[in-house]
N, C-alpha and C positions, 0 to 999 in steps of 0.2 A: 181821592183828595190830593188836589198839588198847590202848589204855590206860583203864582205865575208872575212875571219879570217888574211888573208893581209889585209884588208883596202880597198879594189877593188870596187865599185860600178860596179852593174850589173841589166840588165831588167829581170831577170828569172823568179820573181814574181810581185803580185800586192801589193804594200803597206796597208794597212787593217788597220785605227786606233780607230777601232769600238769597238775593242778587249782593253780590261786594258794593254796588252803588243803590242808592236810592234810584227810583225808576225815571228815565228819562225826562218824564216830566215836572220831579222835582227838576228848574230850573238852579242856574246859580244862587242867583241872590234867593231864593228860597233855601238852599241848600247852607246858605250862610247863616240865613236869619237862622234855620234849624238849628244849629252849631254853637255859636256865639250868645243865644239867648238863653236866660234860666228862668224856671217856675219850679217854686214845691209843686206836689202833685195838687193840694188845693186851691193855688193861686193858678191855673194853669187856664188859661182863655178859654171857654166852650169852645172854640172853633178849634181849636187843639186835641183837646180833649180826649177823642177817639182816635187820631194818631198819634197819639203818647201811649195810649194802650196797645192800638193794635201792632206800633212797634216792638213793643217788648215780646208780644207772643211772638211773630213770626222768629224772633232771635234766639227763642226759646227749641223754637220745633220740637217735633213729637216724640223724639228719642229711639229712632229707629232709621234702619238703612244706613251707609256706606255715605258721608260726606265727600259732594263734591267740592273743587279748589274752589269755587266761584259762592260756595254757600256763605252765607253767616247766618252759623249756627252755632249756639253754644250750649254745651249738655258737657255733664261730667260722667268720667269713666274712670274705672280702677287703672293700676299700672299692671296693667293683664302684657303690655310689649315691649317686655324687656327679654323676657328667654326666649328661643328657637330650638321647639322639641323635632322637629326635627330634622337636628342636626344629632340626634341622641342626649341619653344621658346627660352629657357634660354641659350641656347647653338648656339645660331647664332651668329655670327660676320660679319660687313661687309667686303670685300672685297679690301685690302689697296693696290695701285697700280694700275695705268690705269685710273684713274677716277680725277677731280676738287677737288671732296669731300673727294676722301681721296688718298692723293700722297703717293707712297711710292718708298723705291729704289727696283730693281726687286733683286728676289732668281733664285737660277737654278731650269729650270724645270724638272717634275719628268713625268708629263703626265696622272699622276694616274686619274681612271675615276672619273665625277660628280655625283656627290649625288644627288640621283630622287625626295629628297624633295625641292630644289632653281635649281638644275643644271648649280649652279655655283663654290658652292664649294667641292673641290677635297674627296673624300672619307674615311674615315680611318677605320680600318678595326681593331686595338685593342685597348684600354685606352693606353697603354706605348709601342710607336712602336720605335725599333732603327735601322729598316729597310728601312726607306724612302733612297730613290732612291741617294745619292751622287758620283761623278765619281770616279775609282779608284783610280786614282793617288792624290782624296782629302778627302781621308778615312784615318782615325784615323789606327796606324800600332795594329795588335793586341796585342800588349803587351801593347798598350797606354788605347786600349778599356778594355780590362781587369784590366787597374788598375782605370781606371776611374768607371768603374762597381763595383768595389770594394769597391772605395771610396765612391761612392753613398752610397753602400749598409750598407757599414759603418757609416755613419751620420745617418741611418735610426735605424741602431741600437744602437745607442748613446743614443739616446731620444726619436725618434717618435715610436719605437716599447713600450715602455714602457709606454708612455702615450695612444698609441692604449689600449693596456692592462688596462690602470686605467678606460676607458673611457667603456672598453665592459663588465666589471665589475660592471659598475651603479656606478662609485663615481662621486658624485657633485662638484667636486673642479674642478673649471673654473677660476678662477684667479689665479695669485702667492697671497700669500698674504703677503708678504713682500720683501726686498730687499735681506735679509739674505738667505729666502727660494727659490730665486730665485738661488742663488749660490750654497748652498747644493744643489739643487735639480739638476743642470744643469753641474755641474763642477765637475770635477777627478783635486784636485790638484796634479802636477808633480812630479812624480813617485812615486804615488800611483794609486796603484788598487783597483776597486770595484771586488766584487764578482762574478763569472760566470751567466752572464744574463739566467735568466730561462724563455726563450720565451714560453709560453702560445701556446696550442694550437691553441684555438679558433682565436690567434691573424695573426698566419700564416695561415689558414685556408683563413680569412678576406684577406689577401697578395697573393696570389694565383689565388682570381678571378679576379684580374686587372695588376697583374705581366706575363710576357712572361715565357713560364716553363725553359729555359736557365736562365733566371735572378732569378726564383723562387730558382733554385735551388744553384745556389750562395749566399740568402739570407739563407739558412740552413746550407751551409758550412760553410760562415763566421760566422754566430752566434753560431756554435759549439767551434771555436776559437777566441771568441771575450773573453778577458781579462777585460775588461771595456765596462759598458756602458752608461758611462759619454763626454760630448765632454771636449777638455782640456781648461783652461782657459783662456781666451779671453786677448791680453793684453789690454786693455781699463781700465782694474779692478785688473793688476795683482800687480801694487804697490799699490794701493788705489781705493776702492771700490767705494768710493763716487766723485772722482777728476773729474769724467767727468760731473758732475751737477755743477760745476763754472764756471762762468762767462768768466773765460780768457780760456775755455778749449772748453767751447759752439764758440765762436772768434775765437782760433786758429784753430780750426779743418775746417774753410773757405780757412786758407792758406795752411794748411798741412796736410788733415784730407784723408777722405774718397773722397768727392766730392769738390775739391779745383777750379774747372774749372767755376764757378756760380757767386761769389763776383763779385763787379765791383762798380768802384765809381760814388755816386751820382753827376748828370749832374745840379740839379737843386732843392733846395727848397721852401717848401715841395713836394717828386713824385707826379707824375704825369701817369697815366695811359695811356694807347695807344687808350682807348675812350676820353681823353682829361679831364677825371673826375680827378679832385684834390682827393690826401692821406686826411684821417683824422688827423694826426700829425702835431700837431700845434709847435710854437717856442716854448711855454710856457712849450713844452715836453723836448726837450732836454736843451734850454739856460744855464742853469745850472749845466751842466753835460759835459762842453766841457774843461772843466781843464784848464780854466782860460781866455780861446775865448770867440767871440762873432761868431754866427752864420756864418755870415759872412766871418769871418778872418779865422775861419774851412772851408767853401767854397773856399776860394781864394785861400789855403794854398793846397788843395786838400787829407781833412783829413777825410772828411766822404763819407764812403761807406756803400754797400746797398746789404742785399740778395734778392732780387727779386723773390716771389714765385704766383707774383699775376693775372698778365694779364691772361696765359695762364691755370689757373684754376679756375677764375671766371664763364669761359659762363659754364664748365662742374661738378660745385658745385653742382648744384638744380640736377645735374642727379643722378651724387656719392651718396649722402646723403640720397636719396631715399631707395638705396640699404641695408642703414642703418648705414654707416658711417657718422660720426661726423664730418667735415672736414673743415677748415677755408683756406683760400688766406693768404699769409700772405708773410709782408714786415719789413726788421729787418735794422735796422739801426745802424751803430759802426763807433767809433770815432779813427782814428790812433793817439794814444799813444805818446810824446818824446821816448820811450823805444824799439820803433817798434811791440809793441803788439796792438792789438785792443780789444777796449771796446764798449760794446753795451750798445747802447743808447737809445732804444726804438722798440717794436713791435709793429706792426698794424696788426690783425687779420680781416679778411673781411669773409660776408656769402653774400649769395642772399638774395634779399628783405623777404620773408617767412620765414625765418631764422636768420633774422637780426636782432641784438637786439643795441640799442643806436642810435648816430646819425651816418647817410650814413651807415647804418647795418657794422659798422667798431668801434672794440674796441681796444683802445689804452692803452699799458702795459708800468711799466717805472723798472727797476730793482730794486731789495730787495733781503735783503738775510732774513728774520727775520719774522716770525707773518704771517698774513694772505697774505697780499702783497706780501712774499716770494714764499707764496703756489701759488699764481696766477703767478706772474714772473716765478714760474718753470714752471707750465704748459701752456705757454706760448710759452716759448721756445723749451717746449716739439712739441707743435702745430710746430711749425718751420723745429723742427729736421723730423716729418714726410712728410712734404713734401718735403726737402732735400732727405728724403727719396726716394721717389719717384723718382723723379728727376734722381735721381743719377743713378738708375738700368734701369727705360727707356728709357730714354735719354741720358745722360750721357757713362753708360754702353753700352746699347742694342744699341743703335740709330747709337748715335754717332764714336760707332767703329765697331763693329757686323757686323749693316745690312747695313752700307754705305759700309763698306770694297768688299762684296760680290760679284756687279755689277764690281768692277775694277778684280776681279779674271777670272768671266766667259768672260770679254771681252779680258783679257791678253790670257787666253787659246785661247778662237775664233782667234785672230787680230795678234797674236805676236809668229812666230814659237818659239819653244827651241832652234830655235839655234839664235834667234835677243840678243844681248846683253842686254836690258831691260826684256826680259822675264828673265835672268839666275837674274840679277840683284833683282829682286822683288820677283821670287820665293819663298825664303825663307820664307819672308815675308807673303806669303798667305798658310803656313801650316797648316793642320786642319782647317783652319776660316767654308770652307763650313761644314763641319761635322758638329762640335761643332750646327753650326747655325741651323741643321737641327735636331739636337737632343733637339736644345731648343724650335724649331715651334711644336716638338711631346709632351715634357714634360711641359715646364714651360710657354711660350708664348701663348698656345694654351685657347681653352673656358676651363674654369672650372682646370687649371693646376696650378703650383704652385706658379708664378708672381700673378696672378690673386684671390690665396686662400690667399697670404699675404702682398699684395699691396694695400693701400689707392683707386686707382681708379679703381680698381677689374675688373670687364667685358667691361669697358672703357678703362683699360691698353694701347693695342695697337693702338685703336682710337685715343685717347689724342697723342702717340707718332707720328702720321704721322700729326694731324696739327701741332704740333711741325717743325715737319722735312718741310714742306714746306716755312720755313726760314731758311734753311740751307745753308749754303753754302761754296766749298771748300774753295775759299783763305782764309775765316774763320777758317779754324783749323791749319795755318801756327802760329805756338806758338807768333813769336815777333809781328804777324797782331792782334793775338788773344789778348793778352795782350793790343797790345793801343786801340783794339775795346771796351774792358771792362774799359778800363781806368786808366785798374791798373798799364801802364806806359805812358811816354811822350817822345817822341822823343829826342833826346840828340844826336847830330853828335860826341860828345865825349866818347860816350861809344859804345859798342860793337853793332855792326847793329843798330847804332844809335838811339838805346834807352835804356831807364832809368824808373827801377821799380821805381813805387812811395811809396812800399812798399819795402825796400830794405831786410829784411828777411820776402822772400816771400818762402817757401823752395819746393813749387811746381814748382814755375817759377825760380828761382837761379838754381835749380838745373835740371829744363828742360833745359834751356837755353843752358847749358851747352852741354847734350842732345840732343840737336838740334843741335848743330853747328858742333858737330863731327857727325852727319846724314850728315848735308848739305856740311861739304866736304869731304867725303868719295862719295856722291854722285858727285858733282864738278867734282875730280878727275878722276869719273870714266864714266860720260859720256865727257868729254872732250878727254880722250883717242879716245873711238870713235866716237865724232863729230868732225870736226875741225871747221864746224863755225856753222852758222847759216843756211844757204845753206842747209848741209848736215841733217839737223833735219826736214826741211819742206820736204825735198828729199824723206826721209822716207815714203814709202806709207803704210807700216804696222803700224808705228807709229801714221800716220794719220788717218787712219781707226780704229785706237783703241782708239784714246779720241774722234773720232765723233760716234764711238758704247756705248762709257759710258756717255759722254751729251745726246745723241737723246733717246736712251733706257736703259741702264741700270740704268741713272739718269731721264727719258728723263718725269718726270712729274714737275720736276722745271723748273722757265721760263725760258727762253735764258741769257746766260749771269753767271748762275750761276756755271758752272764750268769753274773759270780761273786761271789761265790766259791760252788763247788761245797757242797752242805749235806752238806756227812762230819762235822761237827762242831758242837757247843755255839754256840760264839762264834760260827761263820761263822753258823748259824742267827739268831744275834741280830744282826749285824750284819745281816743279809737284809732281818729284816724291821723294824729302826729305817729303812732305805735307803729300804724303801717307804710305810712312814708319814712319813717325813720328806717324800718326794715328795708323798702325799697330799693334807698338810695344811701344814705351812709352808711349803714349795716353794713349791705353788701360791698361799696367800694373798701370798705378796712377790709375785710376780709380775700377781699381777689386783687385788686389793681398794685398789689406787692409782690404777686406771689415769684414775675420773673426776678425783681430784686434780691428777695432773699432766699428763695428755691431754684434758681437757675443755676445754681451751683451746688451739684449733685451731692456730695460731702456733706454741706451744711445741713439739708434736710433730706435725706434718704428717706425714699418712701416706702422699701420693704427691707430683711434682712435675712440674709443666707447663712448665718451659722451664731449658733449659741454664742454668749462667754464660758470660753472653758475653766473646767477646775482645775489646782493644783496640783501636778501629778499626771498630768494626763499629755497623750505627746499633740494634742492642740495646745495645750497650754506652753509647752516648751518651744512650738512652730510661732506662739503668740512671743514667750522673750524672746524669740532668735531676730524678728522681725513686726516689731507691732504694724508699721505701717502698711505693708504685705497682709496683715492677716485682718486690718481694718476695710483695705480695697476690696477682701475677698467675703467680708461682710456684706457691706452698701451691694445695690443693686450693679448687676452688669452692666457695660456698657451700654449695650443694644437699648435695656429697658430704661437705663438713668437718661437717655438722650432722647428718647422719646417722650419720656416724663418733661426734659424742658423742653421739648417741642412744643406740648401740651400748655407749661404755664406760658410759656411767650406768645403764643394766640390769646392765652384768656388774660394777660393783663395788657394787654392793647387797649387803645381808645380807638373808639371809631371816627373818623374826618367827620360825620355828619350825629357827632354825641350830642346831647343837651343835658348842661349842668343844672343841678341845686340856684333854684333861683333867675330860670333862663326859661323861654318857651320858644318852643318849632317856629309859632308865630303869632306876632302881635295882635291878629286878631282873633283871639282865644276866646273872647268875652265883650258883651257892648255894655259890659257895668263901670263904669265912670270910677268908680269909687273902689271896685276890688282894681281895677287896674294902680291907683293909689296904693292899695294896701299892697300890690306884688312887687310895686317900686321899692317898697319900704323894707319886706323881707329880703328884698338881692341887697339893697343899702346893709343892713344886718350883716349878711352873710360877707360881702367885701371888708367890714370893721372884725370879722372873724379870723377872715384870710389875715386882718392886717397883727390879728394878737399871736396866732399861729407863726409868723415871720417872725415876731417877737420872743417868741417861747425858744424855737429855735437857734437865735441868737445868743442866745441867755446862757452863758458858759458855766454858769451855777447847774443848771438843769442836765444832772449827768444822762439822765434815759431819754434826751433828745434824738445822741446820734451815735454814743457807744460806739467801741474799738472799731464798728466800719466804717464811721465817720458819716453814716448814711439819716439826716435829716427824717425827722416824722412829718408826710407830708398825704397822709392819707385821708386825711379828715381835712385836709383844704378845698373847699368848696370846687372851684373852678381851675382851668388849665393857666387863663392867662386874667389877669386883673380889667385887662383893657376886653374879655369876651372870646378873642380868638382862641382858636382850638387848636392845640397841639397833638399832631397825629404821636399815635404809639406808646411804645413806652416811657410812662412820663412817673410812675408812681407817685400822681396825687390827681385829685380832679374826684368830683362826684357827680355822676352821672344821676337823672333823675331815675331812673330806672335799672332795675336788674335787665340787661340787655345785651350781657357776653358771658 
C-alpha cells in the first residue's frame, strides 16, 4: 500500500517500517499526508486501516536479535549495561529492572550480546561508545550531535585537559588551596582571554586510548581553536564570591535554587524516621531561634520545614563510606520568616553505628557566623549541600525525568499510530529523551563513568536510585498534587485549583504553577476537540493499550495502582498527559538548565566529601581551629574530580542552537487541523503573558527569594530564551525546552 503524488492510496507495495523511512514508495505528499493528519483508531478511513495496523506491528518486532542503526524497533529492556564484568569485580553492577530488589523503569532494547563473565549483562565493546543501538527517528539530528560533541570536547578543554597535564607531570597539588585559587585557576572572566592552550603531548596520547578516533580527532581540532581554557564564570560567584556561604542563600536556594522539588513541611516534632526512630533534635535546639514563637505556635502556624536527606541514605552509609567517602544523613530544619524568606534552624547529621560519634551516632549543629562554631556551622551545611547534591542529579535529574520519561516514548511508538492525535500531541515532547538517555548509560551512568567518579554514592549511584524510584509514583509529579503532598501548600477553594502556597514567594512553584496551568489547558482544549465525552476515551483501543503497556511493562515493577488515574475518563486523560509533559519539559528544565549557575562553583555545591567533622579534642579538630578554611578545602572534592564535575554541568546546562521551546514546533506543518493550529496559537499567547508575570515577579523588590545574596534572578520556569522566538545558544539559565533532550 503507497500513497502516490495525487494522494491515491494503492496495494502495489508492502509497507516496510523496519527501514528509518517509510518505503520509497511512500512518496512525499504521501508521507506528509501520513504525518500531518489524525484519526481515533475508529474514525480511521478503511483504506487506512490496515496501515495503521500493520504500522504499529512492524515497530513492535518480535523481541529478538541485535538491532541494526537503520531498524525502527522498539522493545523494552532492563538496565542489564551499565556494568562491565569484565573488567572484574569493581566493575559489576547489578541489574535494575525486572527484579523485587531492584525495580527500575525499562530502556529501549538494543539486544546487543551478553558478556561470558555473568551472561547477563549486555557487552561493551569501547570505554566511550556513541553507537548504542537508538531508533532513527529518536537520534539526535547531526548538527545537534556535532555540537554536543563539541561542547563536550570543550569542557574537557576548559580544565580537565590541563589538570590531566599537571597530574602526568608528577605535581602534588591535590587540593585548591584556597577560595581565591579556586577562581584564578578555574575562571576566564568575561571577555577576557587566556592564552592559546599548549596541549601536551603525552596528554593526548593518554586521550586517544579511551577516545573513539572520530571523537579523538575533534579533540585536536577543537584544541587548535580553542581561545580559552578557562570555563566562564559561574553566576553563584559573579556578584559576590562569598554570598553563597549565608545563611539566607544556603535557605533560598530550597525554593529557587538548583534542586527546589525536596523541601516539605515538618508534619511533626521532633522527625521521626520511617523505622519509627526519633531525630536527635531536641526543643532546647531550636526554642530560641523561632523569632519570638513557641514551638508550637510555629507548628500550628506551619512555619517549620525540613530538607529530608535521611531515611533513604542511612541503610547505604556503612557501604558509601567504605569506598572512602565521608558521608553523613542529614536533616535541616528552617523556620518561615514574616518576610517570606527562610531561616535555618538547626542540622542533624547521622552515620551508622561504627561511625557514629555522640548520642544515637547523630550530631546536632545550631547556626554561627563567627569562631569555631562558625567553622562547624559551615561544614555542616556543607554536609547538607552534598547530599542535595546527590539527590538532585539522580534522582531529581536522572530518575525522575530521564528514565521515567523513556517507557511512555517506547510505548507511544508501539501503541499509538502517527496519525492518533495523542501521538502528534506528545511527540514533541519525546525529542532526543532516548538518545541523550543512551549516551548517558555509555558515558556518565555506567561502572566507573563520570556520575560515579563525582557523586557521593559512587558505584552505589544507580542502585540507591532504583530504591528510590520504587516509591514513585505518577500522580505524584502532577505539580498542585505535588506541592500539598510536601506540604508546602493547603488546599484553599479560593485560589486557583484550590490551593494555597504556604510559602507564597515560592518562585519554583509561583512560577510553575503558572506553567502548569497553560500545559493543562492547552491540553483541555485539545483533547476535548477530539474526545466528546467519556465514551470516546474508553472507546479508544490504542489509547487503552498504551497505558496498560506502560503500567504492566514499561513501569511494570511498581505495584498496582501506581500509575493514575486509570484513563475511563476525559479529565483523567488530560490530566495524564499535562502530568507528562509537565515532567517533560518544565520538570526537567528547573532541575538541569541551572545547574552550571549554581554548581559551577565547586564550594557551593560539592558533590562528595573526604573527611568527617571532627570532635573536640581530637588533633583534626585542633588542625580544624588552627585553619578552618584549609581543612574546608581538604573536605570538598579534589581538584581533579570538582573540575570535572563542572565540566559535566556546563555541557548539561547548555541549550542547543536547534532547541524547541514550551509552546514552539520543529514545524509549522505539524497538523492540517485548522482549529488545533488555533488552539496552539493560544497556549504560546499563554505562555508569553507567563514569561511577562515571571519579569514581573523578579522585579518585585518585595519578593526576597527572587534573587538572594547572588543577585541571581529565577528564571527557570520562563518558558522561552527570547520573547521575539530566537534561540540563545548556551548558557542562558532559563528557557524550557519541550523535551528532556540534554
Amino acid at each position: 500500500m503507497f500513497i502516490d503524488d495525487l494522494g491515491n492510496w494503492s496495494h502495489k507495495a508492502q509497507f516496510d517500517c523496519r527501514s528509518w523511512v517509510y518505503p520509497v514508495r511512500l512518496t512525499n505528499v504521501g508521507r506528509l499526508f501520513f504525518s500531518i493528519t489524525s484519526y481515533l483508531p475508529r474514525q480511521t478511513p478503511e483504506a487506512l486501516q490496515k496501515l495503521r495496523q500493520e504500522e504499529l506491528v512492524c515497530l513492535r518486532g518480535n523481541g529478538r536479535g541485535e538491532r541494526k542503526e537503520w531498524e525502527r524497533i522498539y522493545d523494552y529492556a532492563y538496565y542489564n549495561d551499565l556494568g562491565d564484568p569484565s573488567k572484574g569485580i569493581a566493575h559489576e553492577r547489578p541489574v535494575l529492572g525486572g527484579s523485587k530488589s531492584y525495580p527500575y523503569p525499562r530502556r529501549i532494547r538494543t539486544g546487543r550480546p551478553l558478556s561470558d563473565k555473568d551472561h547477563q549483562t549486555e557487552e561493551r565493546q569501547k570505554i566511550i561508545n556513541l553507537d548504542f543501538y537508538v531508533p532513527p527517528d529518536e537520534r539526535f539530528s547531526p548538527t545537534k550531535l556535532s555540537e554536543f560533541i563539541s561542547s563536550s570536547i570543550q569542557a574537557v578543554i576548559h580544565f580537565v585537559l590541563p589538570e590531566l597535564t599537571s597530574l602526568l607531570k608528577g605535581s602534588n597539588i591535590i587540593n585548591f588551596e584556597s577560595f581565591d585559587q579556586i577562581s584564578k585557576d578555574l575562571y576566564t572572566r568575561r571577555n577576557v582571554q587566556s592564552r592559546q592552550a599548549n596541549i601536551e603531548r603525552i596528554v593526548l596520547e593518554k586521550l586517544k586510548e579511551f577516545l573513539p578516533e572520530d571523537i579523538f580527532k575533534e579533540v585536536i581540532k577543537i584544541a587548535k581553536n580553542t581561545t580559552t581554557i578557562k570555563f566562564p564564570i559561574p553566576q553563584v560567584i559573579e556578584v559576590d564570591q562569598f554570598a553563597w556561604k549565608t545563611d539566607e542563600e544556603f535557605a533560598r536556594e530550597m525554593l529557587a535554587g538548583l534542586n527546589p522539588v525536596v523541601i516539605k513541611r515538618l508534619e511533626s516534632f521532633p522527625p521521626v524516621g520511617k523505622d519509627g526512630r526519633q531525630s536527635s533534635i531536641l526543643p532546647t535546639h531550636i526554642q530560641n531561634n523561632l523569632d519570638g514563637l513557641t514551638i508550637n505556635q510555629a507548628m500550628d502556624q506551619k512555619r517549620i520545614f525540613i530538607l529530608d536527606h535521611h531515611d533513604y541514605l542511612m541503610p547505604y552509609l556503612r557501604r558509601i563510606n567504605m569506598q572512602g567517602e565521608c558521608i553523613y544523613a542529614s536533616r535541616t530544619l528552617l523556620l518561615r520568616r514574616d518576610n517570606g524568606t527562610l531561616k535555618p534552624l538547626v542540622i542533624e547529621l547521622s552515620s551508622p553505628e561504627e561511625e557514629g560519634i555522640g548520642l544515637n551516632n547523630s550530631r546536632v549543629f545550631l547556626p554561627a557566623t563567627n569562631g569555631i562554631d562558625g567553622a562547624l556551622w559551615q561544614l555542616a551545611k556543607t554536609h547538607v549541600s552534598i547530599n542535595d547534591s546527590g539527590y538532585h542529579q539522580l534522582i531529581s535529574h536522572w530518575l525522575h525525568t530521564h528514565a521515567v520519561v523513556e517507557p511512555f516514548i517506547i510505548a507511544t511508538r508501539r501503541q499509538l499510530s502517527t496519525m492518533h492525535p495523542i501521538h502528534k500531541l506528545l511527540d514533541p515532547h519525546f525529542k532526543d529523551t532516548m538518545h541523550i538517555n543512551s549516551l548517558a548509560r555509555s558515558i556518565l551512568l555506567n561502572a566507573g563513568g563520570i556520575l560515579e567518579k563525582t557523586m557521593f554514592p559512587a558505584k552505589f549511584s544507580m542502585e540507591l536510585s532504583s530504591t528510590i524510584y520504587e516509591d514513585w509514583r505518577f500522580e505524584d509529579q502532577q505539580l498542585p498534587f505535588d506541592l500539598l503532598k510536601r506540604g508546602m501548600a493547603v488546599y484553599n477553594p479560593s485560589h486557583r485549583a484550590g490551593i494555597q502556597l504556604l510559602i507564597e514567594d515560592y518562585p519554583y512553584a509561583t512560577d510553575g504553577l503558572d506553567v502548569w496551568f497553560a500545559i493543562n489547558s492547552w491540553v483541555t482544549a485539545f483533547c476535548s476537540h477530539f474526545y466528546a465525552s467519556d465514551a470516546d476515551v474508553v472507546d479508544d483501543i490504542e489509547l487503552r493499550s498504551w497505558w496498560s503497556e506502560i503500567r504492566l511493562i514499561g513501569h511494570g515493577d511498581l505495584p498496582i495502582g501506581s500509575l493514575r488515574p486509570n484513563l475511563d475518563s476525559l479529565p483523567a486523560l488530560i490530566l495524564s498527559l499535562t502530568t507528562l509533559i509537565w515532567i517533560a519539559s518544565a520538570l526537567h528544565a528547573a532541575v538541569n538548565f541551572g545547574q552550571y549557575a549554581y554548581a559551577g562553583f565547586p564550594p557551593a555545591r560539592p558533590t562528595r566529601s573526604r573527611r568527617f567533622i571532627p570532635v573536640e579534642g581530637s588533633l583534626e579538630f585542633a588542625n580544624l581551629v588552627h585553619d578552618p578554611d584549609q581543612f574546608f578545602m581538604e573536605t570538598i572534592p579534589d581538584r581533579f574530580t570538582a573540575t570535572l564535575g563542572v565540566a559535566l554541568v556546563e555541557v548539561l546546562s547548555r541549550h542547543a542552537r536547534e532547541e524547541v521551546y514550551l509552546g514552539r514546533r520543529a514545524a509549522e506543518e505539524w497538523t492540517d487541523d485548522v482549529e488545533v493550529v488555533r488552539l496552539f496559537a493560544e497556549f504560546g499567547e499563554e505562555l508569553r503573558k507567563v514569561e511577562k508575570r515571571i519579569e514581573e515577579r523578579n522585579g518585585d523588590l518585595r519578593l526576597l527569594n527572587r534573587r538572594g545574596p547572588i543577585g541571581l534572578a529565577y528564571t527557570l520556569m520562563y518558558p522561552d530564551i527570547g520573547n521575539d522566538g530566537s534561540k540563545e545558544k548556551g548558557i542562558t539559565s532559563k528557557g524550557i525546552p519541550n523535551s528532556v533532550s540534554i
